[in-house]
Backbone of each chain as ProteinMPNN parsed JSONL, in Angstrom:
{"seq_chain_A": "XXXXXXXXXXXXXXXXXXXXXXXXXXXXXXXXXXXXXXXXXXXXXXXXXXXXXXXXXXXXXXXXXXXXXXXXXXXXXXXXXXXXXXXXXXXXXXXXXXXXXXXXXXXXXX", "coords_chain_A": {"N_chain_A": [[-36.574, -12.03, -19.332], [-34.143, -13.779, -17.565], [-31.714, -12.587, -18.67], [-28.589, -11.194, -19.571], [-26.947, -8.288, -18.363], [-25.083, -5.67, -19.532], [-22.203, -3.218, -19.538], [-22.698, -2.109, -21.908], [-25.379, -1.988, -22.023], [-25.901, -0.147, -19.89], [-24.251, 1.883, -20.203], [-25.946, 2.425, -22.475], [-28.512, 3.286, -21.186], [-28.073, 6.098, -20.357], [-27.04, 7.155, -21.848], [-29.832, 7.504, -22.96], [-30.832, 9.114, -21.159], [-29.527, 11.436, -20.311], [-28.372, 14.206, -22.135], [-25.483, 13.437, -23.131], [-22.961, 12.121, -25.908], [-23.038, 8.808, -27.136], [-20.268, 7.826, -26.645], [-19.531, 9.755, -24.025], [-21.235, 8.886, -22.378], [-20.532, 6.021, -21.942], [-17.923, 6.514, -20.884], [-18.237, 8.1, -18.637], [-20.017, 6.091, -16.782], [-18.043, 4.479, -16.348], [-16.17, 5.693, -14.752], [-17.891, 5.99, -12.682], [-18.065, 3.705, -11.475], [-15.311, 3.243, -11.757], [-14.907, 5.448, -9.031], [-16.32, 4.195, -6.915], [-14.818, 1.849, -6.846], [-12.649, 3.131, -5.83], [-12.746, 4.129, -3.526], [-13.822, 2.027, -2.131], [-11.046, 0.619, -1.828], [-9.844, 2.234, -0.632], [-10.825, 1.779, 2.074], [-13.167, 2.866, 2.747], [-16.492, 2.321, 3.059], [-19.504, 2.197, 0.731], [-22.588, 3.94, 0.376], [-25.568, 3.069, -1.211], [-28.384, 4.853, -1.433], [-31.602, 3.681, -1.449], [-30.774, 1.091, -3.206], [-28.43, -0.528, -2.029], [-25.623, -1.013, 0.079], [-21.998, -1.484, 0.027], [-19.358, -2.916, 1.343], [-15.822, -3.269, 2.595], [-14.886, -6.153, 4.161], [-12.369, -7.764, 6.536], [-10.958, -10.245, 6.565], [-10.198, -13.54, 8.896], [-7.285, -16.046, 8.94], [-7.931, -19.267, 8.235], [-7.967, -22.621, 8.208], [-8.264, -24.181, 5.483], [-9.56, -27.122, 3.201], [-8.467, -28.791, 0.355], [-10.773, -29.969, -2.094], [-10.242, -32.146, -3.533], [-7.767, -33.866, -2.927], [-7.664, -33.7, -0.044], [-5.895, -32.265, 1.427], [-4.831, -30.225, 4.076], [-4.777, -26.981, 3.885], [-3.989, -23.748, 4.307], [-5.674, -20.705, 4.382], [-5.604, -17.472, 4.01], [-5.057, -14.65, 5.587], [-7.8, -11.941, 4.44], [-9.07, -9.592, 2.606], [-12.596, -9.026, 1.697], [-15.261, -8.297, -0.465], [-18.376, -6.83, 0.244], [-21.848, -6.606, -0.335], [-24.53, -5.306, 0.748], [-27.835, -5.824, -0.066], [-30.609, -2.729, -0.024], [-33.606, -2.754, 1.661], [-35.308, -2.196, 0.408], [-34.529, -2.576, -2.226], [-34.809, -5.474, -2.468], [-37.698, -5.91, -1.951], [-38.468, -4.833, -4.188], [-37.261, -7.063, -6.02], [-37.999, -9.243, -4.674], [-41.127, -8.876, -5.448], [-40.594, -9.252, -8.449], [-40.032, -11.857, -8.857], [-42.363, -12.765, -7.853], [-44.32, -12.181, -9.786], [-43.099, -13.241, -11.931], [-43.196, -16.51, -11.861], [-45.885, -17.0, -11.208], [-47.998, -16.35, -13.29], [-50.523, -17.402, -14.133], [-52.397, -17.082, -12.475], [-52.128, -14.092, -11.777], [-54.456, -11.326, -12.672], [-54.66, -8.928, -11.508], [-52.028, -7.943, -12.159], [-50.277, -5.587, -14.419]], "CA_chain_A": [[-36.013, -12.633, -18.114], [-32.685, -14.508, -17.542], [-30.792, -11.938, -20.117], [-27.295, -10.652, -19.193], [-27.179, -6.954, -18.736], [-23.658, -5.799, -19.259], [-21.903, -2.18, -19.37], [-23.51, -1.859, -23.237], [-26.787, -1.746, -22.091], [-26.109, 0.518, -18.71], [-24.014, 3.527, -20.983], [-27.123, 3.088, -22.967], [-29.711, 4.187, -20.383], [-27.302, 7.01, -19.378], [-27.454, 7.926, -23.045], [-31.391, 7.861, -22.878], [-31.29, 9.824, -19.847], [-28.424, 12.992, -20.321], [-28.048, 14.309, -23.637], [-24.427, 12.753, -23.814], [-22.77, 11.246, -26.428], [-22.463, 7.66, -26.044], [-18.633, 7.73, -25.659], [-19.268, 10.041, -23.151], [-21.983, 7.988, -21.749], [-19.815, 4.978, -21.5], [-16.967, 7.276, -19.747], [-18.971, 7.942, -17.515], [-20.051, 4.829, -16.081], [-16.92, 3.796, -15.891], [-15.818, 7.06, -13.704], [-18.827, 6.24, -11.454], [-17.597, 2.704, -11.084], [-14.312, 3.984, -10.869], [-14.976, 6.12, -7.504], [-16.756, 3.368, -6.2], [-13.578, 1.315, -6.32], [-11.577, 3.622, -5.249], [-13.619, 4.413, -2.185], [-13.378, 1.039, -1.353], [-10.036, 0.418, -1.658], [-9.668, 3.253, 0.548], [-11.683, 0.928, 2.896], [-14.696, 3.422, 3.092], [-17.936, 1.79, 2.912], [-20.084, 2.879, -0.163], [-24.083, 3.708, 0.876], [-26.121, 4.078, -2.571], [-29.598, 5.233, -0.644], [-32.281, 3.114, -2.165], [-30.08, 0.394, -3.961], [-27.714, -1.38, -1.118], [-24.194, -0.575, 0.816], [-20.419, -1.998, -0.285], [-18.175, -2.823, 2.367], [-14.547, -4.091, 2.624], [-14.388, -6.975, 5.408], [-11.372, -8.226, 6.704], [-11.226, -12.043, 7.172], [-8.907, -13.845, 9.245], [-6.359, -16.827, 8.748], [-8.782, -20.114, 8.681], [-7.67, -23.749, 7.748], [-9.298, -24.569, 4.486], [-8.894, -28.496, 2.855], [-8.478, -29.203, -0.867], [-11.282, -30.811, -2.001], [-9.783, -33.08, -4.24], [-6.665, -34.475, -1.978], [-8.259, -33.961, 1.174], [-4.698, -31.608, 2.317], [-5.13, -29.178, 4.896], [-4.038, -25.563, 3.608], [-4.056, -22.283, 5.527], [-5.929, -19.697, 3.878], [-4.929, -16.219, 4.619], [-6.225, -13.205, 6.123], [-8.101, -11.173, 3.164], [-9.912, -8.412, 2.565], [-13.789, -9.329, 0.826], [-16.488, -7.321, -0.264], [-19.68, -7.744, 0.687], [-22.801, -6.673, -0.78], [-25.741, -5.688, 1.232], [-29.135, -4.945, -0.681], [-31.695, -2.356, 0.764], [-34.786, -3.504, 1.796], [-36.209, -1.778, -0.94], [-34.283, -3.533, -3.568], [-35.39, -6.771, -1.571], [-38.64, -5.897, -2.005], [-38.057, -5.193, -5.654], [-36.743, -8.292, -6.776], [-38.973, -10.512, -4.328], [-41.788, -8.832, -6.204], [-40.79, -9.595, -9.561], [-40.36, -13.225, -8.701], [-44.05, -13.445, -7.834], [-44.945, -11.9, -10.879], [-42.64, -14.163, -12.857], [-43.897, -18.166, -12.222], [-47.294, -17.007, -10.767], [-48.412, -15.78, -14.203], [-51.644, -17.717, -14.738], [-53.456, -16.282, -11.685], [-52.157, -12.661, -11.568], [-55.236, -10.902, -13.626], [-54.063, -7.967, -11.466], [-50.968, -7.341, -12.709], [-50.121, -5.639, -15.705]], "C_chain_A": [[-34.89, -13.602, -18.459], [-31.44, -14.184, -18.596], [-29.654, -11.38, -18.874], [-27.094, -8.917, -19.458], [-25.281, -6.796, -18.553], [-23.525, -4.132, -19.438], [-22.34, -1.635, -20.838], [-25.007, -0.953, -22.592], [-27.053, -0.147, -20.664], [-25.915, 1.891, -19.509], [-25.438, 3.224, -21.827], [-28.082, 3.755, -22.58], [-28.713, 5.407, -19.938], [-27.649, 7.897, -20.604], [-28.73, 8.669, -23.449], [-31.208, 8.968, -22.277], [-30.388, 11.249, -19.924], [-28.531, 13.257, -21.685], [-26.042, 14.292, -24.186], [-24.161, 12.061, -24.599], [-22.328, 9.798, -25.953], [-21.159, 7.272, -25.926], [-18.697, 8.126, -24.514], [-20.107, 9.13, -22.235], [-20.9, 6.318, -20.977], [-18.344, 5.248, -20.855], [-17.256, 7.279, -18.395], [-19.468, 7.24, -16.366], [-18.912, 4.262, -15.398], [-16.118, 4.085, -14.714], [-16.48, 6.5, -12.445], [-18.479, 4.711, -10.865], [-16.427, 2.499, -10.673], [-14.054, 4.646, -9.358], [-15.058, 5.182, -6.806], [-15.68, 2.643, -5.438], [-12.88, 1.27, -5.556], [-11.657, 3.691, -3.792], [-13.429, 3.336, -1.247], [-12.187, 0.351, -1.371], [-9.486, 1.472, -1.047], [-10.234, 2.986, 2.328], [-12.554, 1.585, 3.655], [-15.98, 2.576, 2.762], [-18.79, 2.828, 1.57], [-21.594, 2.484, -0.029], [-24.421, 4.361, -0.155], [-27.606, 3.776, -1.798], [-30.618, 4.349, -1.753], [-32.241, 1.524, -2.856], [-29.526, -0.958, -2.789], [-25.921, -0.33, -0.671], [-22.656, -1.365, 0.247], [-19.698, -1.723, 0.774], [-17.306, -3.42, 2.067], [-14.717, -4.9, 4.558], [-13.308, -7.849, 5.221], [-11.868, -9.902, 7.239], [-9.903, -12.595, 7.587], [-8.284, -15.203, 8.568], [-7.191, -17.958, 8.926], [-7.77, -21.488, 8.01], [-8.942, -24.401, 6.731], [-8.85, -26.391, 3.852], [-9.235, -28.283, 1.286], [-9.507, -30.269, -1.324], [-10.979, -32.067, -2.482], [-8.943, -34.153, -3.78], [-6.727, -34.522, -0.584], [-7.095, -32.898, 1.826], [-5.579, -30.41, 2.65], [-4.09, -28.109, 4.343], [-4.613, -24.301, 4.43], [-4.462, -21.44, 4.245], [-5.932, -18.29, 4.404], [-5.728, -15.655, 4.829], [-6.001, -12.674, 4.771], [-8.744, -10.507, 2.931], [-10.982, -9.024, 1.303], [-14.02, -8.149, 1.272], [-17.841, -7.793, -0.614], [-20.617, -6.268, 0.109], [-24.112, -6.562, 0.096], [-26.681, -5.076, 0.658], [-29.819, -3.979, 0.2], [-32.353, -3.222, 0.582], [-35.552, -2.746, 0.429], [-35.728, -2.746, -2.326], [-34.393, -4.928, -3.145], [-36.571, -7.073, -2.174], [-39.053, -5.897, -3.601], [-38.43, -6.631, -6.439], [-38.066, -9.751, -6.123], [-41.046, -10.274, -5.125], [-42.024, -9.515, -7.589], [-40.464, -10.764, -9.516], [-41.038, -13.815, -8.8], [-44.424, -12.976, -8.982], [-44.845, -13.134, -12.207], [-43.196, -15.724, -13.237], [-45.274, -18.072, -12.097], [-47.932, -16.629, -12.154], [-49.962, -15.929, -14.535], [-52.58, -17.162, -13.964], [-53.477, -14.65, -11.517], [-53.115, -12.024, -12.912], [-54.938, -9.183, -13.17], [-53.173, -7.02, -11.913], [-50.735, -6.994, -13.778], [-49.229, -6.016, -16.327]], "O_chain_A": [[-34.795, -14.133, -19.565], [-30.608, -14.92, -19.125], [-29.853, -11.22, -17.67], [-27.099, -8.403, -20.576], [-24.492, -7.427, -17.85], [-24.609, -3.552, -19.499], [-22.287, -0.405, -20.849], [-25.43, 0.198, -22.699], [-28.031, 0.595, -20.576], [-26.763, 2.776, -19.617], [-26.161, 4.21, -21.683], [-28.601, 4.659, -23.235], [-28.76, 5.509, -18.712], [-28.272, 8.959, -20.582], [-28.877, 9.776, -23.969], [-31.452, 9.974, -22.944], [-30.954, 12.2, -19.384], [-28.833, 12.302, -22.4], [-25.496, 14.852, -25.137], [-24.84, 11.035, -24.556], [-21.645, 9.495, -24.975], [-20.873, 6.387, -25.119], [-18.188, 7.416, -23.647], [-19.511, 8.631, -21.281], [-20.762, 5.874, -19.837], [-17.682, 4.327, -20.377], [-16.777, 6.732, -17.401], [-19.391, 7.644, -15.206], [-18.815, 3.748, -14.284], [-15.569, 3.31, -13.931], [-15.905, 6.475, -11.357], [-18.669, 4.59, -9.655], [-16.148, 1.865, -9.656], [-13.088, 4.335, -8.662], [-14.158, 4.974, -5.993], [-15.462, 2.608, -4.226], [-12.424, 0.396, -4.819], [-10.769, 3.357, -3.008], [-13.061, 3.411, -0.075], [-12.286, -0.747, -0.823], [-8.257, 1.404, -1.042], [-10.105, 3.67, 3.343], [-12.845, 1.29, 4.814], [-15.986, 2.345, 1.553], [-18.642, 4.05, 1.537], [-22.019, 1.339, -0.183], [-24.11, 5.52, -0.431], [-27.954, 2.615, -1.582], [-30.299, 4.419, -2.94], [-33.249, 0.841, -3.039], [-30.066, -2.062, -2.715], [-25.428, 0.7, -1.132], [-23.148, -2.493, 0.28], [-19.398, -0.594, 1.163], [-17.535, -4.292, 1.229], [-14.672, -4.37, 5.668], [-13.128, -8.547, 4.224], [-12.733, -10.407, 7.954], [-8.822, -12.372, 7.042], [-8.851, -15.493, 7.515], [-7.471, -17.932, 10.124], [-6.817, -21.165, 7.3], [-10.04, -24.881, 7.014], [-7.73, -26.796, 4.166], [-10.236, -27.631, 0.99], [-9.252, -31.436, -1.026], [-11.413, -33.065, -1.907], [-9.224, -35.305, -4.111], [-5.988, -35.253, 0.075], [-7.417, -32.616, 2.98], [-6.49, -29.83, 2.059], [-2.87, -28.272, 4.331], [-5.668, -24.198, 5.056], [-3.769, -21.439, 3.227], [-6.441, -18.192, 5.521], [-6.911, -15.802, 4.519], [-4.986, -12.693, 4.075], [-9.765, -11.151, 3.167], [-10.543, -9.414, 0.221], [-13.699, -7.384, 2.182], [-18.288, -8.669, -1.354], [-20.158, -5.126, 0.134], [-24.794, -7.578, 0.224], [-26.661, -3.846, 0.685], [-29.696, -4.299, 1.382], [-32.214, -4.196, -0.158], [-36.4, -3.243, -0.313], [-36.408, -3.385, -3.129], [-33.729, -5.606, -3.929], [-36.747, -8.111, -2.811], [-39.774, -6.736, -4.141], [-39.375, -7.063, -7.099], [-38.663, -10.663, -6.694], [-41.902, -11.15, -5.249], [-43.039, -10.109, -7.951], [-40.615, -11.094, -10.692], [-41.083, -14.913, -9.356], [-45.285, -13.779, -9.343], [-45.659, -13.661, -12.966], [-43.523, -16.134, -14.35], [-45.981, -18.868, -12.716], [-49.103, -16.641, -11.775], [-50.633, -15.026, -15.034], [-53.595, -16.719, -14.501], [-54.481, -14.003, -11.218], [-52.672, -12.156, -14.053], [-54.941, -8.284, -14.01], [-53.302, -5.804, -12.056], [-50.872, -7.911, -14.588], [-49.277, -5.982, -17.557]]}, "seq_chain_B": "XXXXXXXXXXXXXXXXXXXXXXXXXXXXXXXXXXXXXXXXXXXXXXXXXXXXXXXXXXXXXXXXXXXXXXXXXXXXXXXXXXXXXXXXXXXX", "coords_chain_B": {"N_chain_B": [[-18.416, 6.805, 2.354], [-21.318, 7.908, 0.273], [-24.36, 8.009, -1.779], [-24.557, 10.938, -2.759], [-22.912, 12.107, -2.157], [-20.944, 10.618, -4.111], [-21.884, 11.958, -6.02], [-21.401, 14.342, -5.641], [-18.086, 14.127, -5.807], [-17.733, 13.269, -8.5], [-19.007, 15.36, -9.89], [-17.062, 17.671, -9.273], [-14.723, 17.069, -10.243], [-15.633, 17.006, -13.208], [-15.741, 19.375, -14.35], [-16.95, 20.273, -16.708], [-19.898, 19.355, -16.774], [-23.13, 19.531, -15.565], [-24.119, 19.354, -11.895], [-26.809, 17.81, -12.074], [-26.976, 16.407, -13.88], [-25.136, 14.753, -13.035], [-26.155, 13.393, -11.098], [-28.572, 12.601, -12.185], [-27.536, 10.501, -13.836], [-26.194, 8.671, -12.117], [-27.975, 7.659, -10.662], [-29.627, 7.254, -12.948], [-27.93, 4.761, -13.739], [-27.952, 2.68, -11.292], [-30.635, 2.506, -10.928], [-31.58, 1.214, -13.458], [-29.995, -1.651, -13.132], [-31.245, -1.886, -11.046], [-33.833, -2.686, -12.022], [-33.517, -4.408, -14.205], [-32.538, -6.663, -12.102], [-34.893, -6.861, -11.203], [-36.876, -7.975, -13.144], [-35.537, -10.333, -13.19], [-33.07, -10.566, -14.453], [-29.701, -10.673, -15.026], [-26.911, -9.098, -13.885], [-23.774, -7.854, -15.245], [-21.051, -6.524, -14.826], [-17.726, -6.367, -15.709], [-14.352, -7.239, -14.143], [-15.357, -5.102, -12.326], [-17.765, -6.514, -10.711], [-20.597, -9.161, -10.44], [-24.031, -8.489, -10.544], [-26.699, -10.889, -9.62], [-30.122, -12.725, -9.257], [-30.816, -14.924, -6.758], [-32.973, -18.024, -6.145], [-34.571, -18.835, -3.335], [-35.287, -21.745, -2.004], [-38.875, -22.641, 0.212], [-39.002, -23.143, 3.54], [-38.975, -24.577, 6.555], [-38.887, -22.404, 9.192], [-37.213, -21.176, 12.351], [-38.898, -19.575, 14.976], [-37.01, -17.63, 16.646], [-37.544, -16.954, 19.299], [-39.336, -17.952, 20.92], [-39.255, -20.901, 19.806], [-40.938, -21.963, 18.485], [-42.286, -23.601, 15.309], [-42.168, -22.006, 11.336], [-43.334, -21.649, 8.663], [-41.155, -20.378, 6.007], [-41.976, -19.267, 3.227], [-40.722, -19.316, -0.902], [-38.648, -17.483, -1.765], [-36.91, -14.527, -3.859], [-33.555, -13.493, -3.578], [-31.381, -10.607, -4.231], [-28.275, -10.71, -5.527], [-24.332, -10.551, -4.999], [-21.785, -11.01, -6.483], [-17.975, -10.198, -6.165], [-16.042, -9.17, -9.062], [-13.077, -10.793, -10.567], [-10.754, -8.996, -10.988], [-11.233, -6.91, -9.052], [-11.326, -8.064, -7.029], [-8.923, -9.076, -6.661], [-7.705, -6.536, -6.586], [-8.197, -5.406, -3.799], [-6.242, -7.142, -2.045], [-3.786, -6.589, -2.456]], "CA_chain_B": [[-19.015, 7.229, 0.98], [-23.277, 7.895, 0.382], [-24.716, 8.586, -3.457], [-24.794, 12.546, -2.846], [-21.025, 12.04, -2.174], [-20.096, 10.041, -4.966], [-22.113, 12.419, -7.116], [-20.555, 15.196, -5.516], [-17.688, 14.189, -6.061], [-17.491, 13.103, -9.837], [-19.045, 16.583, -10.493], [-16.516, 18.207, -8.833], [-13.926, 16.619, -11.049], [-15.562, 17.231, -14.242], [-16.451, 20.764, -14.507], [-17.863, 20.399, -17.509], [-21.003, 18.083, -16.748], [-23.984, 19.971, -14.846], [-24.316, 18.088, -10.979], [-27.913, 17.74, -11.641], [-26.641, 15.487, -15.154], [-24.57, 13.494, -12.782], [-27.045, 13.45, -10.444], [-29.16, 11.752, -13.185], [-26.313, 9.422, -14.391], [-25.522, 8.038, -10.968], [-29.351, 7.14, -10.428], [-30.023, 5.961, -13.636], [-27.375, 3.34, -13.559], [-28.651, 2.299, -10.209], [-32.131, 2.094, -11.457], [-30.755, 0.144, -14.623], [-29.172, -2.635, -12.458], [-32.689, -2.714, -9.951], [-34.788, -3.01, -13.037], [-33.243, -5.589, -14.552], [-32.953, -8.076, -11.411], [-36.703, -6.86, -10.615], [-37.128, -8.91, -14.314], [-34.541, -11.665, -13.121], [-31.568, -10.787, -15.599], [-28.369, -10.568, -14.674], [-25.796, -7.397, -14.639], [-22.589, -8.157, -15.137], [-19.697, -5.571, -14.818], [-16.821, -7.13, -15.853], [-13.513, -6.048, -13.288], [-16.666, -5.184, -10.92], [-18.887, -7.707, -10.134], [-22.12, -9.204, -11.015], [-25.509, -8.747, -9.783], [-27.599, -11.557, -9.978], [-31.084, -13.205, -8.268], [-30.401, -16.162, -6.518], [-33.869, -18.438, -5.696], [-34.336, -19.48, -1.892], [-36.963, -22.083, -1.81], [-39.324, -22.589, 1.117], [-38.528, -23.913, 4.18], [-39.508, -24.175, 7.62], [-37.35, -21.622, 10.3], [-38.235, -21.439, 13.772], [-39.196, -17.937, 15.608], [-35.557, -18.072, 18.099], [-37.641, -16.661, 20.824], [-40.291, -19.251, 21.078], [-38.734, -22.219, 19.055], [-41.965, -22.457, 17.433], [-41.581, -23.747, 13.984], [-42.927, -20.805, 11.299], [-42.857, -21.876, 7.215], [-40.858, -19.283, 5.511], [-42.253, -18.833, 1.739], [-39.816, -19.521, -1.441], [-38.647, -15.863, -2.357], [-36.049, -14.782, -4.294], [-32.465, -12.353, -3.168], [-30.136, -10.305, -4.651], [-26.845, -11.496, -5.184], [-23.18, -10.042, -6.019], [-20.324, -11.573, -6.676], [-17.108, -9.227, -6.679], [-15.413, -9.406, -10.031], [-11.828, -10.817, -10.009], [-10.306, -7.728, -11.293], [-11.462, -6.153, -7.807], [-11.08, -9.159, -5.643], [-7.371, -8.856, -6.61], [-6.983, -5.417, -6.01], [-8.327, -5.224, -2.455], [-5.949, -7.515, -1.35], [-2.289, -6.443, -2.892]], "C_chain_B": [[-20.987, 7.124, 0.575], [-23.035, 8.552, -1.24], [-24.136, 10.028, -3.418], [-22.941, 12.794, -2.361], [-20.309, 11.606, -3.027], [-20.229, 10.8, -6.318], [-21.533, 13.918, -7.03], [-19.197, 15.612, -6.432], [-17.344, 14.175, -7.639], [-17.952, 14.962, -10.201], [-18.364, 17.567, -10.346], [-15.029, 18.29, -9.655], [-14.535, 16.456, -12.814], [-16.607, 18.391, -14.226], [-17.414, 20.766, -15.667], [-19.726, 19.77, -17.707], [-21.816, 19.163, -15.308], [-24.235, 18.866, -13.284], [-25.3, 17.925, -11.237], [-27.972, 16.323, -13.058], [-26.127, 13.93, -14.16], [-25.202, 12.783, -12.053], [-27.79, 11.857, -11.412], [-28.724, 10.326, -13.959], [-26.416, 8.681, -13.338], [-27.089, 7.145, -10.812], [-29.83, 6.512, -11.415], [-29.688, 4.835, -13.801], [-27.895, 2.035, -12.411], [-29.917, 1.379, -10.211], [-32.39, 1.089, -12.755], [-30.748, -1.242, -14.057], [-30.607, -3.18, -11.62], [-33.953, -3.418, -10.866], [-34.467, -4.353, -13.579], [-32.87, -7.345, -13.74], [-34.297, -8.182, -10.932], [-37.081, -7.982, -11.763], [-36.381, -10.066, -14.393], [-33.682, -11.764, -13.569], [-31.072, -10.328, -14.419], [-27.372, -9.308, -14.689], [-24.532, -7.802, -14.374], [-21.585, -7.312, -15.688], [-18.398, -6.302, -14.864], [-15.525, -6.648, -15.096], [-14.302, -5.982, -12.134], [-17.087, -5.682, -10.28], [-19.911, -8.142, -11.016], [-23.046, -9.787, -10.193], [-26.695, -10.055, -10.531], [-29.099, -11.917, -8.47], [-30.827, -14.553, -7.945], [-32.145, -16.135, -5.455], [-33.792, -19.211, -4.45], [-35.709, -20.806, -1.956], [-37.485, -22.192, -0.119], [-38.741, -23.267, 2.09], [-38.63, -23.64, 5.853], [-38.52, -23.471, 8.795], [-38.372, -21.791, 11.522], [-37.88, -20.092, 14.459], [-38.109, -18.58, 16.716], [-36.252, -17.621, 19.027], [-38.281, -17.816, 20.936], [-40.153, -20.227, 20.972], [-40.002, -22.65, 18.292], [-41.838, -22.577, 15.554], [-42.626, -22.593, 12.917], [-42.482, -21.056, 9.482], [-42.522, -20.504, 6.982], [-41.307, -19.337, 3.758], [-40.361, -19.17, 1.107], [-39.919, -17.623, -1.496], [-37.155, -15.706, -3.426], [-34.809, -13.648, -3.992], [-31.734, -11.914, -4.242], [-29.007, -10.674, -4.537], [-25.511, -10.633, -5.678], [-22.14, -10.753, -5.803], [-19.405, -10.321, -6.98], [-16.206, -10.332, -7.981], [-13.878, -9.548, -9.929], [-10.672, -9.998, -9.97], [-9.933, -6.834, -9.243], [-11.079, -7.154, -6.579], [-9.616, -9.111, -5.509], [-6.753, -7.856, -5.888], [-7.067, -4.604, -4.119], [-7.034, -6.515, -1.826], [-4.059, -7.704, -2.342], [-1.257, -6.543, -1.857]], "O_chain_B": [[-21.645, 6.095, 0.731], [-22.12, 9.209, -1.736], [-23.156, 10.227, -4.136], [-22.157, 13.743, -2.394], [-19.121, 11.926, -3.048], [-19.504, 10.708, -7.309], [-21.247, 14.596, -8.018], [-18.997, 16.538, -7.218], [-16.653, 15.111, -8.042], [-17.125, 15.688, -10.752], [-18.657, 18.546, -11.034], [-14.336, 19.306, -9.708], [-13.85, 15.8, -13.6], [-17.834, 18.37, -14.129], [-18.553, 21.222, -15.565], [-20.465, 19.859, -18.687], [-21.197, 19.468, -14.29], [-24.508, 17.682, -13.486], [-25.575, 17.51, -10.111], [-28.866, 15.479, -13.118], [-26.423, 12.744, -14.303], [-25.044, 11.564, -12.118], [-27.585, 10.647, -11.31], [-29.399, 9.429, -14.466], [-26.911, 7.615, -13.703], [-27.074, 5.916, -10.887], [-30.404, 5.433, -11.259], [-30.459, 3.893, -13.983], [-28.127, 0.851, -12.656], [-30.188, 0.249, -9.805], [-33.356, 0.334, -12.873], [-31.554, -2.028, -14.554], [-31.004, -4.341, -11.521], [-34.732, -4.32, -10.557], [-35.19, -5.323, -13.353], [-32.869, -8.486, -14.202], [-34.819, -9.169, -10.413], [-37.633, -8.98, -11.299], [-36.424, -10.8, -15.381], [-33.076, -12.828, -13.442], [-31.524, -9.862, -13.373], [-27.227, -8.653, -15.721], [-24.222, -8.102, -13.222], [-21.277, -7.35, -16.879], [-18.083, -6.881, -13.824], [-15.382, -5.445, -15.312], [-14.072, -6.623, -11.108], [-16.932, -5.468, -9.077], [-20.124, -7.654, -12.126], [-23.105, -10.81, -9.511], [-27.277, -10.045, -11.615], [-29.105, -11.555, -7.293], [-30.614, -15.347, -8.861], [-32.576, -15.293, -4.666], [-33.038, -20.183, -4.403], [-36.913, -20.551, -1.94], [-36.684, -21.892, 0.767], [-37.896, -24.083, 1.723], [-38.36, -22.532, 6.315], [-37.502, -24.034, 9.196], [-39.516, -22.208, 11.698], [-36.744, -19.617, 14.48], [-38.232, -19.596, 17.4], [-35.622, -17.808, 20.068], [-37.565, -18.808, 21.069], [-40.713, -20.953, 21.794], [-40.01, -23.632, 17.55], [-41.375, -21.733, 14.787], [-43.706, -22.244, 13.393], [-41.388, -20.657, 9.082], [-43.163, -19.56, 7.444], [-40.269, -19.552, 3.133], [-39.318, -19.257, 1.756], [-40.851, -16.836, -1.334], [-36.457, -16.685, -3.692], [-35.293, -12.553, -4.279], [-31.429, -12.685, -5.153], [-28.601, -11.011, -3.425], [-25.624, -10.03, -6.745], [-21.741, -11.007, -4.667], [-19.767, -9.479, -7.802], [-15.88, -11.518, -7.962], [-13.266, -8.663, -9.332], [-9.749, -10.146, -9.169], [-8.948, -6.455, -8.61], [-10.633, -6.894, -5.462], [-9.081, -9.104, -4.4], [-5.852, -7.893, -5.05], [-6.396, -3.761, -3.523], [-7.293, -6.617, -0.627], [-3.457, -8.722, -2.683], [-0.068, -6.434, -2.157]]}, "name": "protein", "num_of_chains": 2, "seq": "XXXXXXXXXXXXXXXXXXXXXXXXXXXXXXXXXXXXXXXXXXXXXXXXXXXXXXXXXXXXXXXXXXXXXXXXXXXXXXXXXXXXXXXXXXXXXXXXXXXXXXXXXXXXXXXXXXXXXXXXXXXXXXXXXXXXXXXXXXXXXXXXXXXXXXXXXXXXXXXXXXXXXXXXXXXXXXXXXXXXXXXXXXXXXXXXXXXXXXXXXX"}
């Protein structure tokens, strides 16, 4: 827990999992992260069934202040992306939470 | 764009790779990324984003129909940050 998973460790399970080499393995990924991109810079929405959704939202023109100098600056209209989990990967993660600090009472869990 | 579209497509564009491989690719990464915030790490795609768990603690909400007050449990969410790579390029 609290380790950094990075694009190493992802072409590695790809490697596990296909009988690609891991160049191609780590091509790969990149491809599939690639589309993704693209998709949304095409300003399609990307629905991975199980996982969560990627959208592009447009934001308008707001008056933001500097925190430092207190000046009022105009921040522009901008295109974010937003991030919504399924409920399954909700459920996921709020699982392994309880597993995580609760440790001394779960005799259940393996 | 939906998975069975994205896996479509990539297989469509590399003839050589079985769809049922990419199939497998597309889902394991997926499953990669859920596994590892189910265990609390971090995934960080650099360019991309990164998925992390961000801890809510408890705190009392109130049911909006009723106004009755209703403790909500600490739990913990998924989180992403887009990577600045991408934050750039949506907005050229």
């Amino acid at each position: 827990m609290g380790e950094t998973i990075t694009r190493a460790q992802l072409s590695e399970a790809i490697y596990q999992e296909v009988g690609l080499s891991r160049n191609e393995s780590a091509d790969l990924l990149e491809l599939v992260l690639g589309e993704i991109t693209q998709a949304l810079l095409r300003g399609e929405t990307v629905k991975i069934s199980s996982f969560g959704s990627f959208s592009v939202r447009q934001k308008g023109q707001r008056i933001g202040r500097n925190p430092k100098t207190g000046d009022e600056v105009p921040i522009l209209p901008r295109k974010v992306l937003v991030f919504r989990p399924s409920q399954l990967l909700k459920a996921r993660i709020r699982q392994g939470h309880k597993i995580a600090p609760a440790a001394p009472t779960g005799s259940n869990n393996p | 764009m939906t998975k069975s579209e994205l896996i479509a497509h990539i297989a469509s564009r590399n003839p050589h790779l079985y769809q049922r491989d990419v199939e497998r690719i597309v889902t394991s990464i997926f499953d990669e990324i859920s596994k590892a915030l189910g265990r609390g790490d971090r995934v960080e795609l650099r360019g991309f984003g990164a998925f992390s768990v961000k801890h809510r603690d408890s705190r009392v909400g109130r049911n909006p129909r009723t106004g009755a007050s209703v403790s909500v449990a600490e739990k913990a969410v998924p989180y992403f940050k887009t990577g600045k790579q991408l934050r750039d390029m949506l907005n050229v």
